[in-house]
C-alpha positions as CSV (number, residue, x, y, z in Angstrom):
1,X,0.0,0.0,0.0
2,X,1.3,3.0,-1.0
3,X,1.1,5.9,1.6
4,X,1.9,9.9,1.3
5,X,4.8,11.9,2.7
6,X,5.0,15.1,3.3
7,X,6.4,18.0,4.7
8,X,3.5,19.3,6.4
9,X,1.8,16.2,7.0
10,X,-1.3,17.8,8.0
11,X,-4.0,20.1,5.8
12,X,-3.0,23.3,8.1
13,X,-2.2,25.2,4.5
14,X,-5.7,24.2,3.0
15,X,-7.4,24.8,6.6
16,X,-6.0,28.2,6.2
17,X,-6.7,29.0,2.5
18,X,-10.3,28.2,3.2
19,X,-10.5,30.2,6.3
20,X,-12.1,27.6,8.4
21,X,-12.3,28.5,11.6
22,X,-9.8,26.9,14.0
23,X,-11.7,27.6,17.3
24,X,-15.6,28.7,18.3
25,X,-15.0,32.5,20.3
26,X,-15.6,32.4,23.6
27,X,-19.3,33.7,24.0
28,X,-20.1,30.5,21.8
29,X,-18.2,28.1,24.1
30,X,-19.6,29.6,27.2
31,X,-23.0,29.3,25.7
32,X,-22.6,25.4,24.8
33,X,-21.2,25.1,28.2
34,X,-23.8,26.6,29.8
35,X,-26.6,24.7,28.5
36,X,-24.7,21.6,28.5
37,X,-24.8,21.7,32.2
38,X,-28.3,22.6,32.8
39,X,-30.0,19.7,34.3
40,X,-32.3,18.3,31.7
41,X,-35.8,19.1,32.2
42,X,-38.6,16.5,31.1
43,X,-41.7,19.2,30.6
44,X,-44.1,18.4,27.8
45,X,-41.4,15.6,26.6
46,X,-42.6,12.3,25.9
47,X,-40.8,9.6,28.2
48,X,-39.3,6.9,25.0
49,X,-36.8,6.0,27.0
50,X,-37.8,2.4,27.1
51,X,-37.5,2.5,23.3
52,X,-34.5,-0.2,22.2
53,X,-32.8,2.7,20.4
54,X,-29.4,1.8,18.4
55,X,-27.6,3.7,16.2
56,X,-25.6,3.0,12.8
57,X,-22.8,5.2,11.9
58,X,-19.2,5.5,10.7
59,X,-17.1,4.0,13.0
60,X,-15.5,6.6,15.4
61,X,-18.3,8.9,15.3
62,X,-19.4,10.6,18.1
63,X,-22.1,13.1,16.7
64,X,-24.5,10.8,17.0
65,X,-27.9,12.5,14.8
66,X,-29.7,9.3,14.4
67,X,-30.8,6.4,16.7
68,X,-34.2,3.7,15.4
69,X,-36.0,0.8,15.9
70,X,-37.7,-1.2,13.7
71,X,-40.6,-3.1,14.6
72,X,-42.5,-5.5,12.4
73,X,-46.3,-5.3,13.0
74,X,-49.3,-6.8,11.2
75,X,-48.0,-6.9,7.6
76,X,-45.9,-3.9,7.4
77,X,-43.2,-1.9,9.6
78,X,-43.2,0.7,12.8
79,X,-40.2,3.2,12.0
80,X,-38.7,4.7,15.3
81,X,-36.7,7.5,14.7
82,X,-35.1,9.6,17.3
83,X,-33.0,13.0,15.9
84,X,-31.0,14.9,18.5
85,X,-33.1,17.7,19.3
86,X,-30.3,21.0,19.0
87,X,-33.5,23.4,19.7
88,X,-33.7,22.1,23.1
89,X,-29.9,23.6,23.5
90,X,-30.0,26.7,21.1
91,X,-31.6,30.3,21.5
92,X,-32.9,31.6,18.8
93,X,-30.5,34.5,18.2
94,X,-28.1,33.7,20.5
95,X,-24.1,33.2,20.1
96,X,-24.5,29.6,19.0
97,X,-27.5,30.1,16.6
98,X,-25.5,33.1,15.1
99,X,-22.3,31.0,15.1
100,X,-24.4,28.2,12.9
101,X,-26.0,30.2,11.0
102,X,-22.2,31.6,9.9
103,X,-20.7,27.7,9.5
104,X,-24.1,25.9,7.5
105,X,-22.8,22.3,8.2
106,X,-19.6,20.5,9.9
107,X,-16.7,20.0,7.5
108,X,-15.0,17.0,7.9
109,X,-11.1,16.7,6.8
110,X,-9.1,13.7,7.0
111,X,-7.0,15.4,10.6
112,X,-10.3,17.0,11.9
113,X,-13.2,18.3,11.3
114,X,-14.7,21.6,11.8
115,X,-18.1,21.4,13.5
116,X,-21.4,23.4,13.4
117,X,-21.8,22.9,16.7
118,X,-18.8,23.3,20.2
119,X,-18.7,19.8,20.8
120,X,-19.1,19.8,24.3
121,X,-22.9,20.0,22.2
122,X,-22.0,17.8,19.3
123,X,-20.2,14.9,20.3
124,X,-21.3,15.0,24.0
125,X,-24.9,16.8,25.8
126,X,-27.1,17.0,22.5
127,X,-25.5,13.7,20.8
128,X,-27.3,10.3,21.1
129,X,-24.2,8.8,23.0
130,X,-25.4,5.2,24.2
131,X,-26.5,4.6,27.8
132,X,-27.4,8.3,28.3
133,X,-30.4,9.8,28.6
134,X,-30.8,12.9,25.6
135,X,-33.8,15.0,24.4
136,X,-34.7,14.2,21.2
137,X,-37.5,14.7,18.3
138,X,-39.2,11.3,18.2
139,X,-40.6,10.1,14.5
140,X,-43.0,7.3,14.4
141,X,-43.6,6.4,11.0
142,X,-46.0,3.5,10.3
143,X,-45.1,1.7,6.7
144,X,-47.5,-0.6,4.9
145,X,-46.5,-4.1,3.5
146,X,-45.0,-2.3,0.2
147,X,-42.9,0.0,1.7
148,X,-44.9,3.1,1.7
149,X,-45.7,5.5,4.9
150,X,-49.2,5.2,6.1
151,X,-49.2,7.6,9.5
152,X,-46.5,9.7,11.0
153,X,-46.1,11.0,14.3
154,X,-43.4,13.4,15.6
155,X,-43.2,15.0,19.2
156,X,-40.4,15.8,21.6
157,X,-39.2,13.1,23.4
158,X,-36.8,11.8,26.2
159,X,-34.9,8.7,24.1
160,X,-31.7,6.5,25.2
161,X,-29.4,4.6,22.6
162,X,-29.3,1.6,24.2
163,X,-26.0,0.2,21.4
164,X,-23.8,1.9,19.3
165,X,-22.9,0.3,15.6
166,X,-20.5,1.0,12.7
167,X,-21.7,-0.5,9.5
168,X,-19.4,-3.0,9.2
169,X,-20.4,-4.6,12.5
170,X,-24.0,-4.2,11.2
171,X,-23.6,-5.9,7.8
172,X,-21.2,-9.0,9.3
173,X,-24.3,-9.4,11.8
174,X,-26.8,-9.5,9.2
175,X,-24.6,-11.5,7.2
176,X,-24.3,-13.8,9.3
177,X,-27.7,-14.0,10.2
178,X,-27.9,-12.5,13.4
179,X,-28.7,-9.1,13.2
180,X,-29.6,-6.9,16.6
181,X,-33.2,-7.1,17.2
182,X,-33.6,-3.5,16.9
183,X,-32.9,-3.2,13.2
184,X,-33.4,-6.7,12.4
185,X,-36.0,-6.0,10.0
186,X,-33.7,-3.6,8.2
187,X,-32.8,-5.2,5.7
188,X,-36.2,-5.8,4.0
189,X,-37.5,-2.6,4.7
190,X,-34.3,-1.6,3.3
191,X,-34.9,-3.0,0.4
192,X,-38.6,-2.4,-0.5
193,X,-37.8,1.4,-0.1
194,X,-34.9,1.0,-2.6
195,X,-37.1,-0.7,-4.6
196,X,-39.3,2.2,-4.5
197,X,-37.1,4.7,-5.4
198,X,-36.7,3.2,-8.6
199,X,-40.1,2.9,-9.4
200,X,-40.6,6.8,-8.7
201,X,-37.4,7.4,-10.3
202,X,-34.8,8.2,-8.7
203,X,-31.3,8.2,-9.8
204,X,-28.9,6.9,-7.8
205,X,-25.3,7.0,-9.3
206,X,-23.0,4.3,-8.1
207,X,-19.6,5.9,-8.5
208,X,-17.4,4.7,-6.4
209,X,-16.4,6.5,-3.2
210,X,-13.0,7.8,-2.2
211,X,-11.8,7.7,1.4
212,X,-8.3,9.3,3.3
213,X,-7.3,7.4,5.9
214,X,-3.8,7.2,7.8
215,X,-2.3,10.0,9.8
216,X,0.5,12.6,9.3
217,X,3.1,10.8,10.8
218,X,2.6,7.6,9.3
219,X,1.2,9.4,5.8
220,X,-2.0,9.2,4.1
221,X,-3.8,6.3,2.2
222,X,-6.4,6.9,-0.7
223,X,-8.7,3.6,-1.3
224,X,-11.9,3.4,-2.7
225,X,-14.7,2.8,0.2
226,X,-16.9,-0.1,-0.3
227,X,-20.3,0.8,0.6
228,X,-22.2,-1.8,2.4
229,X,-25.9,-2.5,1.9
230,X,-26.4,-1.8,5.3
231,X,-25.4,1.9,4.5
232,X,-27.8,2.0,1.8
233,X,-30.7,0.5,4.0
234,X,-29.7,2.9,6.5
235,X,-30.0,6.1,4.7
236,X,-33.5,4.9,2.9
237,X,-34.7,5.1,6.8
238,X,-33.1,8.9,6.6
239,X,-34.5,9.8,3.2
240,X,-38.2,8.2,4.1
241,X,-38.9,10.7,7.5
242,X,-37.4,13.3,5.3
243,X,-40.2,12.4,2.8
244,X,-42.6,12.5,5.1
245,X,-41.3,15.9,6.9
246,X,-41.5,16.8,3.2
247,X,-45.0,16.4,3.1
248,X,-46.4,18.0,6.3
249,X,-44.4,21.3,5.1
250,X,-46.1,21.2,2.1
251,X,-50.0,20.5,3.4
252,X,-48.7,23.4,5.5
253,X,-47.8,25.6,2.9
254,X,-45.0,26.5,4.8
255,X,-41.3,24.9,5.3
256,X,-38.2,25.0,3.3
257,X,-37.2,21.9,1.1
258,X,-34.3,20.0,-0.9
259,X,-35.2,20.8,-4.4
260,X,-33.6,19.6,-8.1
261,X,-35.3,20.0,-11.1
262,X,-36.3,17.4,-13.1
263,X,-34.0,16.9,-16.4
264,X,-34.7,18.1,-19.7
265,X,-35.4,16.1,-22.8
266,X,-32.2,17.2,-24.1
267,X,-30.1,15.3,-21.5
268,X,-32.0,12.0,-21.5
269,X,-31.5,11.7,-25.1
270,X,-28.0,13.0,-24.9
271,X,-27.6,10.0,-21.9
272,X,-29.3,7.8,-24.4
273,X,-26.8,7.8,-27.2
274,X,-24.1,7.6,-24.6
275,X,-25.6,4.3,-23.3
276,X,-25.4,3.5,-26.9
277,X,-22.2,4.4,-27.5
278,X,-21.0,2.2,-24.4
279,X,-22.6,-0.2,-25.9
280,X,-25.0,-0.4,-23.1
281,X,-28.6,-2.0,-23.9
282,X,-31.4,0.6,-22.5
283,X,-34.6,-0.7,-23.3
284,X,-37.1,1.8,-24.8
285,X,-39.7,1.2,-21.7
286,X,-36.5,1.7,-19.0
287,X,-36.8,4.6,-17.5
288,X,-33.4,6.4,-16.0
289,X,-33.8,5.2,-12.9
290,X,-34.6,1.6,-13.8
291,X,-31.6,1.5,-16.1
292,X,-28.9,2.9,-13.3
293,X,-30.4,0.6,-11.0
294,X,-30.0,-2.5,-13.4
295,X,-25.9,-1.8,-14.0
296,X,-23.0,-3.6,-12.3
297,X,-21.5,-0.7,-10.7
298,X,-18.1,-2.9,-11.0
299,X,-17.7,-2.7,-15.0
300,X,-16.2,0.6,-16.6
301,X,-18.9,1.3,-18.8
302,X,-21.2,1.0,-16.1
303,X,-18.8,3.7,-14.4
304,X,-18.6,5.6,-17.3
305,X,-22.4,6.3,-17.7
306,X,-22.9,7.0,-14.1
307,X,-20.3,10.2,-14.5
308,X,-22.4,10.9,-17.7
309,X,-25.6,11.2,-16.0
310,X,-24.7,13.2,-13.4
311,X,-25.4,15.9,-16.3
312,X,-29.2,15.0,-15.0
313,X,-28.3,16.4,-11.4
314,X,-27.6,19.8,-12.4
315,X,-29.5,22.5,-10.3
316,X,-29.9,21.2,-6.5
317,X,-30.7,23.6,-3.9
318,X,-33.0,24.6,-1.1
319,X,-36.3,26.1,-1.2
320,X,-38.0,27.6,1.4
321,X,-42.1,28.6,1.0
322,X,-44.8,30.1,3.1
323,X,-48.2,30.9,2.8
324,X,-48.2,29.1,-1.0
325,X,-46.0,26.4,-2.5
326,X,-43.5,27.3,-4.9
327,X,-43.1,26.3,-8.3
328,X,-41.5,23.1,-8.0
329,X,-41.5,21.0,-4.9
330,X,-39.9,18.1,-5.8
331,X,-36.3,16.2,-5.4
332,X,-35.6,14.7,-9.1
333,X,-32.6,12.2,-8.0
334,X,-35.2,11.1,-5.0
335,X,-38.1,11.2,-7.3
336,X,-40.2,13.0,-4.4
337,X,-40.6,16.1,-2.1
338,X,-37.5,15.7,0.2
339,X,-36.4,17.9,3.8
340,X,-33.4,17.7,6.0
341,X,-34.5,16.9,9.7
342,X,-32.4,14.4,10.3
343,X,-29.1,15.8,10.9
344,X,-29.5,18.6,13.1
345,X,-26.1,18.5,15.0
346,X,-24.1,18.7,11.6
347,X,-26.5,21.1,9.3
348,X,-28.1,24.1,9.8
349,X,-31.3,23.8,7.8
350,X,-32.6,20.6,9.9
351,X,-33.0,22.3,13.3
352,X,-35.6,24.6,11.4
353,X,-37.2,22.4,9.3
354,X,-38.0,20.3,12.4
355,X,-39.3,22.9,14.7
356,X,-42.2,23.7,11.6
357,X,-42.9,19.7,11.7
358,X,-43.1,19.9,15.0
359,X,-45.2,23.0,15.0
360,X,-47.6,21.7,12.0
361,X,-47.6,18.5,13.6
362,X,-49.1,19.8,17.4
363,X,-51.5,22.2,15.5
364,X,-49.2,25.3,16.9
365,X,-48.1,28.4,15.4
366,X,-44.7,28.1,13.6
367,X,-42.4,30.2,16.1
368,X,-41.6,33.4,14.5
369,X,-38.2,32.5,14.7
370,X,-38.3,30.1,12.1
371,X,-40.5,32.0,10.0
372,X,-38.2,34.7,10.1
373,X,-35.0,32.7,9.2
374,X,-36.7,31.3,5.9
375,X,-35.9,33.6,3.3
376,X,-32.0,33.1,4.1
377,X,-31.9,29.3,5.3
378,X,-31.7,28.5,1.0
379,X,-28.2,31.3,0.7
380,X,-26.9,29.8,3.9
381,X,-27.1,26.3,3.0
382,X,-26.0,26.5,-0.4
383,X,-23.1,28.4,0.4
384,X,-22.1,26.0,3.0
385,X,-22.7,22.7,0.7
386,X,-20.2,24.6,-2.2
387,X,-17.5,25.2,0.7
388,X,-17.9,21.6,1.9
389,X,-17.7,20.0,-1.5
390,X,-14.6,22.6,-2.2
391,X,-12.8,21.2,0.8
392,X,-13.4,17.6,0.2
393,X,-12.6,17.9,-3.3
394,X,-9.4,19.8,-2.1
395,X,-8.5,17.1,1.0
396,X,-8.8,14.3,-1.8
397,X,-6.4,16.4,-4.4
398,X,-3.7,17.1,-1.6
399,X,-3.4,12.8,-0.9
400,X,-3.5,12.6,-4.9
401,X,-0.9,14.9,-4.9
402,X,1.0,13.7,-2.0
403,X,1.0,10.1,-3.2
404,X,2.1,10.3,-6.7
405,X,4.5,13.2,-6.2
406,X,7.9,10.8,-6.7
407,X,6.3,9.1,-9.0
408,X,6.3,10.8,-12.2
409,X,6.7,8.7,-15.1
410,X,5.0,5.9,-14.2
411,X,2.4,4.1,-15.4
412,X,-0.9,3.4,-14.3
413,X,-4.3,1.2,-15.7
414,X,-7.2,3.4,-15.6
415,X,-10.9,3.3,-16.7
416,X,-12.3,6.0,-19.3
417,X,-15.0,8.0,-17.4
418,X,-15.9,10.4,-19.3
419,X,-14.2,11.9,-22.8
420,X,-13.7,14.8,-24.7
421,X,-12.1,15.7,-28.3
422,X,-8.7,16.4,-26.5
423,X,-8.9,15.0,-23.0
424,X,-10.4,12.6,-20.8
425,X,-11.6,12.2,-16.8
426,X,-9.7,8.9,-15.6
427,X,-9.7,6.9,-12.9
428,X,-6.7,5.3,-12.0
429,X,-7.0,1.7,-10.3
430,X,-4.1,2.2,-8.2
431,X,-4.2,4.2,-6.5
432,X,-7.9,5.5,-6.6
433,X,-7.0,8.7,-8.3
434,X,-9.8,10.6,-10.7
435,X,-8.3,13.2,-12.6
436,X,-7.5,14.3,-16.2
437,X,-5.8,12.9,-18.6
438,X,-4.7,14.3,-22.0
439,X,-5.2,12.3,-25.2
440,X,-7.5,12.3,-28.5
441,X,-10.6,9.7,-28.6
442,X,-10.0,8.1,-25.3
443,X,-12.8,5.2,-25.7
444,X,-14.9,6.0,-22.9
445,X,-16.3,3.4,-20.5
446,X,-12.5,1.5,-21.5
447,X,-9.7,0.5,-19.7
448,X,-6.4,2.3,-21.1
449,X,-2.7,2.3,-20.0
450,X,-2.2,6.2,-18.8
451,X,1.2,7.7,-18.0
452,X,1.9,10.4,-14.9
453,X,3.5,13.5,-16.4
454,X,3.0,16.3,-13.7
455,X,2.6,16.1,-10.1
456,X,1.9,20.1,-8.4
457,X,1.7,19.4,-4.3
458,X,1.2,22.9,-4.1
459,X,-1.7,23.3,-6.2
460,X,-3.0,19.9,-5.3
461,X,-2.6,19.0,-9.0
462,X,-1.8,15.8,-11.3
463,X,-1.9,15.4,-14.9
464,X,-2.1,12.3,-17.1
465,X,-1.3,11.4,-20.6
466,X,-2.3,8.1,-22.5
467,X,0.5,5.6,-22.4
């Protein structure tokens, strides 16, 4: 395995060409300490703390958003979904809403990541720790035999995680046939909710995923991270509540939503003669979604149409309504209306749209608070999501950088992604790079032999040509 070396050995230079903050000021920290220590008061909460709660996450993680249960009854499914509640922490206005509403979302690097939230809040009193007692917003979703949502139910609750997973514990459990009786039914679930998606058409592209991992002293690996299914079931259980939050915004006329246009005609043809040219077989009654879904995710030209349709994902963004619906409502890569509520402790957008479910939900006025903070919830976030994917885009060109830097002139296999008259986007096998590489009529969706000719650590730069 080949590992980086560096002088630095950490991202301190990209920390500080992004301006990322290093620190909260102290008005923030004394605020997250303050209301970290206050003794937690039931009131109006909901006692759920004999729920089995577990939750699923990366391994190491300790801002715990999510906890469930999944309980099989009659012919269908009983969601559980607990959400750390950050309102019963924040004041509206106060140092650590300001600060949040500054940062959008936590930023994770490979040495660090740069929370949302102090994380005496984060990744102690507001997270969904196991064993402790934590306020929380409690869904209860009810799903018929088919996978679909038939009532919801969402209140304040008092919830304890009774286990902590990562997802490859999960999947060897379920693998080997013993899964944990909370989330045993998972998998099925899992399933018929994927199996949705497709049928409403969404597109899921299955590029593959690259991870850092290592340290500075030892240096820095890039692999490609298999995704279990478990992941997969796991986030249908995310994307169904914030389906169904979707929903109560918009009988409500009043919320603020993940939006993407639908694609033009345009771009499905254009995908369709790329199939073509990929020699890829798209039957005339396949619709996007149904093709995607049928590809092995392992062949290059499977790869290489992925890349091309993510021309079909152009336009996401956030869109926040009241008093009428706006002109489109829907999520085209989820094929439905779609809100974030389920990651309040690491994005900014969930804590609001919660408190309006909430509100909607106990036939209350939405606190002005929220209402107020709707026009600019859609700038915040979307300013926030292009400096995240700028700084994982940048982490991932630093290890590129970092690990091919003495070895220019060498040759690497790569797969044809996507190709233009003059140039090409690659991915090399080994290492997992993805970059350009120069060369007329690359055959796209094709393995080639590719040559190294430029490594610049400074600018987190790599250049190809065809061997």
């Amino acid at each position: 395995m080949v590992r980086s070396h560096s002088a630095e050995g950490d991202f301190a230079r990209l920390r500080a060409e992004f301006e990322l903050p290093e620190s909260f000021a102290a008005d923030v920290l004394a605020a997250a300490e303050g209301v970290a220590m206050d003794e937690l008061e039931p009131g109006d909460r909901e006692d759920a703390t004999d729920l089995p709660l577990v939750t699923v996450d990366p391994p190491g993680a300790k801002d715990l958003d999510q906890a469930m249960v999944i309980e099989r009854r009659g012919g269908g499914y009983r969601l559980h979904y607990a959400i750390a509640d950050l309102g019963a922490f924040i004041a509206p206005d106060g140092p650590l809403d300001r600060e949040a509403r500054r940062r959008g979302q936590t930023l994770y690097l490979p040495d660090g990541n740069v929370p949302l939230h102090p994380p005496v809040l984060s990744e102690d009193a507001a997270s969904l720790l196991p064993g402790e007692i934590r306020p929380a917003v409690l869904w209860t979703i009810d799903i018929d035999s088919a996978g679909e949502p038939t009532a919801t139910r969402v209140r304040r609750a008092l919830v304890r995680s009774t286990e902590q997973f990562d997802y490859d514990s999960v999947q060897a459990a379920i693998d080997q046939g013993n899964p944990h009786p909370s989330i045993a039914a998972l998998p099925e679930l899992g399933r018929l909710r994927r199996e949705l998606a497709v049928h409403r058409g969404a597109v899921e592209l299955q590029l593959p995923e690259q991870a850092i991992s290592g340290d500075a002293g030892d240096g820095w690996v890039l692999a490609m991270r298999p995704r279990h299914d478990v992941e997969a079931w796991n986030a249908e259980m995310s994307l169904l509540t914030g389906m169904v939050a979707a929903q109560i915004m918009i009988q409500a006329e009043v919320g603020v939503l993940r939006t993407l246009p639908d694609p033009d005609d345009d771009s499905v043809v254009w995908l369709r003669r790329s199939a073509q040219a990929l020699g890829i077989d798209w039957p005339a009654h396949a619709s996007v979604a149904e093709l995607l879904a049928g590809l092995d995710p392992a062949l290059p030209e499977s790869m290489a149409l992925y890349t091309c349709s993510t021309r079909l994902l152009r336009g996401a963004g956030y869109t926040s309504f009241e008093g009428g619906l706006p002109p489109s409502t829907t999520h085209a890569g989820l094929g439905a209306p779609y809100a974030h509520v389920t990651a309040p402790i690491r994005r900014l957008v969930d804590r609001f749209a919660t408190e309006i479910c909430l509100a909607v939900s106990a036939g209350k006025p939405v606190p002005e608070w929220v209402r107020a903070a709707l026009p600019e919830l859609p700038v915040l976030m979307s300013t926030s999501d292009t400096l995240a994917a700028r700084v994982e885009r940048a982490c991932i060109g630093q290890v590129e950088a970092w690990m091919l830097a003495e070895r220019i002139g060498g040759t690497f296999e790569a797969v044809v992604l996507r190709a233009e008259e003059t140039r090409a986007e690659i991915l090399v096998e080994d290492p997992p790079v993805m970059a350009r590489c120069a060369g007329a009529n690359l055959p796209e969706g094709e393995r080639v032999t590719v040559r190294l000719t430029a490594v610049d650590v400074d600018k987190r730069k790599v250049s190809f040509e065809r061997a």
